[in-house]
N, C-alpha and C positions, 0 to 999 in steps of 0.2 A: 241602427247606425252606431250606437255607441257599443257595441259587442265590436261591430268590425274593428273602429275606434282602437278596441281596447287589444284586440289580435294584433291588429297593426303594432302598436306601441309596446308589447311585448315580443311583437317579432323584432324590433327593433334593438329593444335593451338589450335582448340575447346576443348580438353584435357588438355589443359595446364593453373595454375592457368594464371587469370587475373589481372590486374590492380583495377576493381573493387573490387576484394577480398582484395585487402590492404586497399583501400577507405572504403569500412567496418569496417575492424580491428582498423580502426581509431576513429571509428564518438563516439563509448562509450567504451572506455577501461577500466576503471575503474568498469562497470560490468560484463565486461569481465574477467576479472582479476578474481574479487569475484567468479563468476559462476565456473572459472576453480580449483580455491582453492577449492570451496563445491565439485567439482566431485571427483579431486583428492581424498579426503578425505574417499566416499562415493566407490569410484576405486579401493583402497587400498588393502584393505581383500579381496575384487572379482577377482583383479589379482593375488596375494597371492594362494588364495582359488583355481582357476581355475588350476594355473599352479602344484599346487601340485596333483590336479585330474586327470590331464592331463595323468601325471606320469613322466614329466618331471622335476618336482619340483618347488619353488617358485621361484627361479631366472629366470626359463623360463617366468614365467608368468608375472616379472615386466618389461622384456626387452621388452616384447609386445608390453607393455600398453605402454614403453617409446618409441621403434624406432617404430612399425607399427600406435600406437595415434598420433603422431607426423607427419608421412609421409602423412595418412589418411585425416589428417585436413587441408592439404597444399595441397593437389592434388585431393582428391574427392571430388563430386559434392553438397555437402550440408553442409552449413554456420555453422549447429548447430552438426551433424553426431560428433558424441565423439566414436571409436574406441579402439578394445584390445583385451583380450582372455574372451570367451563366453563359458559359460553354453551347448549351442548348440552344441559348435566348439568339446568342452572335451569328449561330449559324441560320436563324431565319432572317434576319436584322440585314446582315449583307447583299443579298437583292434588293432589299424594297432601300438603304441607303444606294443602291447601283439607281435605281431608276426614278426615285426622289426627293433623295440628298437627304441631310441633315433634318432641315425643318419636317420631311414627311416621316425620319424615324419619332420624333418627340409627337408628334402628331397623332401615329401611331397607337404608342406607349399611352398618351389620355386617354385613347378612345376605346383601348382595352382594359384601362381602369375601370372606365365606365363600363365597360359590358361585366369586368369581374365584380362590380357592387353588385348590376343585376343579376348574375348568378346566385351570390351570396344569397339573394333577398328569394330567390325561387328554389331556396336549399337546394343549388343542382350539386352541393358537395359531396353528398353520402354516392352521389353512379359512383365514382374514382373506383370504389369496391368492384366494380362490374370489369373492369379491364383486365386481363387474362395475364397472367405473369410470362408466357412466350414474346407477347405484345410487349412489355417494358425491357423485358430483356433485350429483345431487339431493338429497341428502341435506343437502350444507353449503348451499346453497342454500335448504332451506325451513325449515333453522335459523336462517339469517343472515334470515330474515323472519321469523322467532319472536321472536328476540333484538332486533331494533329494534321491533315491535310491543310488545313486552314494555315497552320506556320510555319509549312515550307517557307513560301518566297521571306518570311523573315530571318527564318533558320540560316539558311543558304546566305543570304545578306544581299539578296536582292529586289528592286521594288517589285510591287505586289503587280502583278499583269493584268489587265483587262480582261473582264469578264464574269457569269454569275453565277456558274456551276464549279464548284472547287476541282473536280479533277480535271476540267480545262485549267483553271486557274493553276493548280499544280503541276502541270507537263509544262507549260507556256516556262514558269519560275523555272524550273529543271534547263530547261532549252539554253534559258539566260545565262543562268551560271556555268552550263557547259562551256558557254561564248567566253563569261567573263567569272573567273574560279572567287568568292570571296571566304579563303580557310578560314581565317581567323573570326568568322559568324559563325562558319560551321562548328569552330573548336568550342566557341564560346555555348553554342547552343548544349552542344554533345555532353559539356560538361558540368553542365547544370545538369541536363534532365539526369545524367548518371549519378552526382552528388546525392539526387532527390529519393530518386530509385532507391540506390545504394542505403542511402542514410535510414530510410523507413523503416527497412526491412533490422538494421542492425539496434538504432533509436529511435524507435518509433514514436517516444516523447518529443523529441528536437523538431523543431519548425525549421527543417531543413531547406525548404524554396526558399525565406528569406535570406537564409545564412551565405545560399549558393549565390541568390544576385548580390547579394550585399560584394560576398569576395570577385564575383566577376564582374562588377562595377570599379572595383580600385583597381584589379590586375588591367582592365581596358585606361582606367586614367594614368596610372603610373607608368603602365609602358606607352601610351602614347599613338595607341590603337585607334588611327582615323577612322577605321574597314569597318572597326564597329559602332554603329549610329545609332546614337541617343536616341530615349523617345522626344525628346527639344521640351520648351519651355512649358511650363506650367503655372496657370496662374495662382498665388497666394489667395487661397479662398473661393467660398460656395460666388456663383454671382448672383443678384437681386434676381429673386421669381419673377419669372413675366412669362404672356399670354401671346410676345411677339412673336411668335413660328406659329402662328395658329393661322390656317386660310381655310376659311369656310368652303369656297368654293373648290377644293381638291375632297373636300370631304366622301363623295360618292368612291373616288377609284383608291380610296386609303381604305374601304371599308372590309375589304375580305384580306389584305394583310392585316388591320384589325382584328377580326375574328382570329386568323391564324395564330398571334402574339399572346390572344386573352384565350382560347384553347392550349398553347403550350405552358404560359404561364399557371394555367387552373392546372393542369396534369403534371409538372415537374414539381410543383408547390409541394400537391395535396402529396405524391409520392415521396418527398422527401420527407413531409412530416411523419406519414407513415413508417420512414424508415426508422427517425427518430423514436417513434411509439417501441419500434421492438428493440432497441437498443436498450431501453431500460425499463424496470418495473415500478408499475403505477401511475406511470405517463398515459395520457389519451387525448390526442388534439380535437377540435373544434371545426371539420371539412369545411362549412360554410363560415363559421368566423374566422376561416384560413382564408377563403377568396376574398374576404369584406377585406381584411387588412391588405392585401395582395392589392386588391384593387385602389386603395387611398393610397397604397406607395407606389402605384405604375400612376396615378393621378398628378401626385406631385410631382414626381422626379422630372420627369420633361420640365416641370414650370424652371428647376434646377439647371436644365443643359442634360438631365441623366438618359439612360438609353432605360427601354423597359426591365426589370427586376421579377426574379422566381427566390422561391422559396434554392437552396444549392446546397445539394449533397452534400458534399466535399467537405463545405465549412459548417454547415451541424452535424456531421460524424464527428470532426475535431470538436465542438461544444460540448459534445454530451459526452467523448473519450475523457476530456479534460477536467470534467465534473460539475457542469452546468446544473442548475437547477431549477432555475425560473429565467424570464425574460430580462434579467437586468445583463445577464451577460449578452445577450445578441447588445443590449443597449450601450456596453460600456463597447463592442468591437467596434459600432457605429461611433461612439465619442473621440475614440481612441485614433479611427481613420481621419472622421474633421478636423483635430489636433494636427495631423502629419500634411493634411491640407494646409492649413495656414500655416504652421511654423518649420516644415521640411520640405518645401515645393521646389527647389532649386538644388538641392539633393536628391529627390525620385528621378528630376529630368534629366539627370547625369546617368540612368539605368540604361544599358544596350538595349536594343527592342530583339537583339537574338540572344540573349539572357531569359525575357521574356519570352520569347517561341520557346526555350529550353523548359522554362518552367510549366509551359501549357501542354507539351506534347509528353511531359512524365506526368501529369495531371490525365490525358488523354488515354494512358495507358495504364493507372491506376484506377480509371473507372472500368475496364474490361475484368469483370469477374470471372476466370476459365472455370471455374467448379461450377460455377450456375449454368454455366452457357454448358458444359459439359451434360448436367443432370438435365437440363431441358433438350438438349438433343438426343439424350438416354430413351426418356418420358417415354414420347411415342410420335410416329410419324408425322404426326397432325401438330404438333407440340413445335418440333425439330421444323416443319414447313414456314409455321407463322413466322417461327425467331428467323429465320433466312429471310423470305419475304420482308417481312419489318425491317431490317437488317439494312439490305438492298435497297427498297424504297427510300430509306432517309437518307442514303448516299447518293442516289441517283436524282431523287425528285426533291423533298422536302420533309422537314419534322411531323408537319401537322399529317398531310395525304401518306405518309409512311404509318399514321396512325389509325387513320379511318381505312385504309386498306387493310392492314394489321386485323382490326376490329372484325371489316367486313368478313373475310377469310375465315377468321376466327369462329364467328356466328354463323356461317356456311357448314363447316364442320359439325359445331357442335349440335344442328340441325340435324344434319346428317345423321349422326352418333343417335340422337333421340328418335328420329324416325323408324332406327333401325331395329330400337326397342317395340315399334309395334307390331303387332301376328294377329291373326285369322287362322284359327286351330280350329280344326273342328274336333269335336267328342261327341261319344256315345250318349245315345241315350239311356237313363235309369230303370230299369226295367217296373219300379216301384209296382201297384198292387195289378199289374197286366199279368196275365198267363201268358207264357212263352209263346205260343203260336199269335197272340195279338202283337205281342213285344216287337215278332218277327217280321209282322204285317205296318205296324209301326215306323220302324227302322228303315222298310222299304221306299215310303214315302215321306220320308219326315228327315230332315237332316239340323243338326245342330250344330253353330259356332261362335266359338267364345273370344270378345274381339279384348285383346289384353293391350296395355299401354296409351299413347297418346290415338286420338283421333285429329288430325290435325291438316298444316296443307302440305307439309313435309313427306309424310304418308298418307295421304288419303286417298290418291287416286292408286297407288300399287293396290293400296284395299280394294278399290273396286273392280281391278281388275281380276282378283280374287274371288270376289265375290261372286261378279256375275260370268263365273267361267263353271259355276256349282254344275251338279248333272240332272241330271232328270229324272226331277224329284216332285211334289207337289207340294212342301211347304217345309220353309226354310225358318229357323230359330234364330235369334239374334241376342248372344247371354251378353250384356251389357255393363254389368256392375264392376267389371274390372279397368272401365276405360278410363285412364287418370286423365286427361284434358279433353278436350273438343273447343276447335273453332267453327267459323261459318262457315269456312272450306271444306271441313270434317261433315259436317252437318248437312251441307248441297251434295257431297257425292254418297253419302250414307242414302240420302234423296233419291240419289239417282240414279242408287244400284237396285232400290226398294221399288221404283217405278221399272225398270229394266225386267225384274224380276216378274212382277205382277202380269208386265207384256207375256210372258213367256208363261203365263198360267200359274206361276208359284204365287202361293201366298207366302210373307211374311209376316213371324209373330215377332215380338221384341219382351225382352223382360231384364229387371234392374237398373233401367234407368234414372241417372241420379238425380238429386234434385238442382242443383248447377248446370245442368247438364239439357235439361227441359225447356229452358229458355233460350236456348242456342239453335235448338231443333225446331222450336217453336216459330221461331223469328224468320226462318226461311222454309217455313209451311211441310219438314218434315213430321210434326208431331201428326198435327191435325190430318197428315194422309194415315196414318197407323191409325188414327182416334176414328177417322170414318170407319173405317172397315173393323173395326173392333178389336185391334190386334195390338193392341199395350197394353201389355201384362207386368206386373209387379214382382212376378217370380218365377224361376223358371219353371216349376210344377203344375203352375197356373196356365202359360205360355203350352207345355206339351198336354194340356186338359185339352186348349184351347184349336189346338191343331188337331186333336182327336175328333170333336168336335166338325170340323172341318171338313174332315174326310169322310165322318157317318154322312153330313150333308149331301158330299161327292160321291154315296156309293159305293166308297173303297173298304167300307169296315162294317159289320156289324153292328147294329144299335143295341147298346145296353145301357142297363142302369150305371150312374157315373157312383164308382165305390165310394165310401164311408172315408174323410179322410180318418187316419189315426192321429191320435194324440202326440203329442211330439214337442222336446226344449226346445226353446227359442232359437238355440245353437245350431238344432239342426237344421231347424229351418231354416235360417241362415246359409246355411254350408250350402243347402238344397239349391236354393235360391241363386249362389253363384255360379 
C-alpha cells in the first residue's frame, strides 16, 4: 500500500511545475519580457479572429489567450509552448456551437480538460511519436482550408449563413454577396492579408497583422466606412468564474464532442511543442506534463466565458524566433493580453471583423508549407495517398475522423509494406558427411524452407498457401531462426499448414525456434503437435538427422551407422543451424 502510495505521489510531482522552471524564468528576463510583448502583439487579432469564428465572440477568444496562456505556461511541459484559441480548435467548435449554443461549447472545453488531466496521468503523451508525418501534413493542410473557408462570409461582409459544413456555408456567403456586392469588406480583407504576406517575407521581425488592423481600423473610422462592421462591444475585463453553463443532464450527448476537443487539443499541443523542440538546441518538452497543463487551462477557461485552448503554432514559432527562453514569456503574452482587456476594450471593438478575416486567411495561408507537402508527395505513393486522404477528410467531415482515418490508412499500409517483407524460400540441402548417392536420395524426399521476416496476420495465410502447395515429397523442414515476430495468427496457420501436411503423409521437422517465439506456438497447441511426434529440433543439422531417420523407418533409405559428428566453432555451428 505505501509503495503504490509512493508511485502515486511521484507520478504526481512529475506534473507539477518545478523549481527549475523559475531558475529559468530568471537567467534572461529581459528577453523574455521582449518575446512576450512581440507574441502578444502578433496573439491579438488571432484571439480576436478566433473567438469571433468560434461563434462565441471576441471576448471568448481574449479570455483564452489570458486564463488558458497563462495556466499553460505554468504547468505544461514546454519552456517556449505559447497557448490559446486555434484555427484548428474553431473549426471543430462550429458545429457543436450550431447545435448547442454557447453553454454546450464551455461545457465541452471542462470535460476535455478532464479527460486531458486523465491522459496526462496514463502518460498517453509519448504515442504523439507514433503519428506519421503524411498524417500532420495533411492535417495542417486541410485545416489551413477550413480556416480561410471559415472567412469568406466575413471577408465578403456578409452575415455568416446557416449551416455546419464550411463549403456549404461558403457557396451560400458567395451567393449573398453576388445579390448584395459589399467592396469595401472585400478591400479591407484583401489588404490586410496582402500587408501580412507582403511584410513577412520582406520584415519578418515586424508584427505586421497588428500594424495591418491597427491602419484598417482608422482608415474605416476616418473615412466613415459604415459597409465595414465592427466586432461591437466588449466588455472591460475577465467576468467572475462561475459553474453557471454547467447541465448535468446534457452531459451524455456533449461526450464524444468531448472526446473530439480533448483528442485535437492532445495532438495540436504535443505537435506544436515538438515543433518548438526543433527550433532550438537543448529544448525538450514534457508530452505528458503538456497534456496536464493543457488540461487545467481547457478546465478553467470555460469557468472564464473562454472557448477550449491548444498548445498554437503560429505563436511559439514567433516566441522562440523572438528569443524566448523559459515560460515567463508565454506568461508576460498572457499579462500583456489581460492588460488590453481591461484598459483597451472600447478600442479592439472599433476593429472591422473583415480586417479580421484578412488577418486569419494570411494566417491560413502561411501555415501551408509547399516544400513539405512537396517532399511528402515525392516520398512515395503510400506517403502522397495519406497526405490527400487526411487532407480531404478534415475538409469534408472533421479534424478528429480526418485523423483516425489518416491513422487507419496509414497502419494498412504500413502492414502491407511489412508483410511483404515475409518469404518461404526454399534451399538446398547441405550435403554434410552423406555420400553423393545418399545426398541424391535425400533431396528426393526431403525438402527444406527457410521462413525469413514476420510471421504474423498480415502474411500468414499467403504462407500457407505456400506452404501447403509443396510437392511430393515425404518430409518437409521448417528453418525457423530467421522469423523476426509471430503472432497467434502466425502460429494457428503455421498449425494448420503442419496438420494439412501430415494429412497428406509429410512429416514435418522444425528447427531454430526462438525462445519468444515458443510461447506463442505453445498457446495455440502448435508446439505440443511438433513435440508429439518428435519433430522440434534445435538446429537444422539435427532437424535433417532427424528426417533421415524418418525415412530409414519408411524403407526409403538404407540403415546405417549415424556418422561421427566433427568438431566444429561455435560460429559454424551457428551458421549451420540457420
Amino acid at each position: 500500500m505505501t509503495q503504490a502510495f509512493d508511485r502515486a505521489w511521484t507520478r504526481i510531482t512529475a506534473l507539477l511545475p518545478a523549481r527549475a522552471d523559475l531558475a529559468e524564468m530568471g537567467r534572461a528576463p529581459r528577453r523574455d519580457l521582449l518575446a512576450g510583448l512581440t507574441v502578444a502583439i502578433v496573439a491579438l487579432p488571432l484571439a480576436l479572429g478566433f473567438g469571433v469564428s468560434s461563434g462565441l465572440g471576441a471576448e471568448a477568444g481574449l479570455a483564452t489567450a489570458v486564463v488558458a496562456g497563462a495556466l499553460a505556461a505554468v504547468f505544461g511541459g514546454s519552456n517556449l509552448q505559447v497557448s490559446g484559441p486555434t484555427g484548428a480548435m474553431t473549426v471543430v467548435l462550429v458545429p457543436i456551437v450550431a447545435e448547442h449554443g454557447t453553454s454546450g461549447v464551455l461545457t465541452v472545453g471542462l470535460m476535455a480538460g478532464l479527460m486531458l488531466v486523465a491522459l496526462a496521468a496514463l502518460r498517453a503523451g509519448t504515442y504523439m511519436q507514433y503519428v506519421p508525418a503524411p498524417v500532420v501534413e495533411g492535417f495542417t493542410l486541410g485545416i489551413a482550408c477550413v480556416i480561410g473557408l471559415q472567412q469568406v462570409p466575413n471577408a465578403l461582409g456578409v452575415a455568416k449563413p446557416e449551416g455546419d459544413r464550411v463549403l456549404v456555408v461558403t457557396w451560400r456567403a458567395v451567393e449573398e454577396f453576388a445579390r448584395h456586392p459589399n467592396w469595401t469588406a472585400v478591400g479591407l480583407a484583401a489588404a490586410v492579408a496582402v500587408v501580412m504576406l507582403v511584410g513577412a517575407r520582406r520584415r519578418p521581425a515586424l508584427p505586421f497583422s497588428i500594424i495591418a488592423v491597427v491602419a484598417a481600423t482608422i482608415v474605416a473610422q476616418v473615412a466613415g466606412l459604415d459597409s465595414a462592421v465592427p466586432i461591437g462591444a466588449l466588455p472591460s475585463g475577465l467576468p467572475a468564474p462561475s459553474f453557471g453553463f454547467l447541465d448535468m443532464s446534457v452531459l451524455g450527448s456533449l461526450l464524444a464532442p468531448a472526446v473530439a476537443v480533448a483528442a485535437l487539443a492532445a495532438l495540436e499541443s504535443l505537435l506544436s511543442a515538438s515543433v518548438a523542440d526543433g527550433m532550438t538546441v537543448g529544448q525538450k518538452h514534457d508530452p505528458d506534463r503538456e497534456l496536464f497543463g493543457q488540461g487545467l487551462a481547457n478546465i478553467a477557461a470555460p469557468l472564464f466565458g473562454g472557448v477550449p485552448a491548444t498548445g498554437a503554432i503560429a505563436r511559439t514559432a514567433v516566441n522562440v524566433r523572438t528569443g524566448a527562453g523559459s515560460r515567463l514569456a508565454a506568461l508576460t503574452h498572457a499579462a500583456i493580453l489581460a492588460v488590453i482587456v481591461f484598459a483597451a476594450a472600447p478600442l479592439v471593438s472599433r476593429i472591422p471583423l473583415a480586417a479580421l478575416a484578412g488577418v486569419l486567411l494570411a494566417t491560413a495561408i502561411r501555415m501551408v508549407e509547399v516544400g513539405s507537402l512537396r517532399a511528402m508527395a515525392r516520398a512515395t505513393r503510400s506517403d502522397a495517398l495519406i497526405l490527400v486522404l487526411t487532407a480531404v477528410a478534415t475538409l469534408a467531415l472533421d479534424l478528429v475522423y480526418a485523423v483516425i482515418i489518416g491513422l487507419v490508412v496509414a497502419g494498412a499500409l504500413a502492414l502491407r509494406a511489412v508483410a511483404k517483407q515475409a518469404s518461404l524460400d526454399q534451399v538446398p540441402l547441405r550435403r554434410g558427411d552423406h555420400s553423393a548417392e545418399e545426398h541424391e536420395l535425400l533431396a528426393e524426399h526431403i525438402v527444406a524452407y527457410r521462413i525469413d521476416g514476420p510471421l504474423f496476420f498480415a502474411a500468414a495465410h499467403r504462407f500457407l498457401l505456400e506452404l501447403t502447395d509443396v510437392a511430393d515429397v515425404r518430409v518437409v523442414i521448417l528453418r525457423m531462426s530467421r522469423v523476426s515476430t509471430m503472432d497467434a495468427t502466425g502460429a494457428l496457420v503455421l498449425k494448420d499448414a503442419v496438420q494439412k501436411l501430415q494429412r497428406r503423409g509429410i512429416a514435418v521437422m522444425t528447427s531454430g525456434i526462438r525462445p519468444g517465439q515458443r510461447q506463442v506456438l505453445d498457446s495455440v497447441g502448435a508446439l505440443d503437435l511438433l513435440r508429439r511426434e518428435g519433430r522440434e529440433y534445435a538446429t537444422t543439422p539435427e532437424a535433417i538427422q532427424g528426417a533421415r531417420d524418418h525415412l530409414e523407418l519408411a524403407g526409403l533409405l538404407p540403415v546405417v551407422p549415424t556418422p561421427k559428428a566433427h568438431p566444429d566453432t561455435p560460429a559454424a555451428s551457428e551458421e549451420r543451424a540457420r
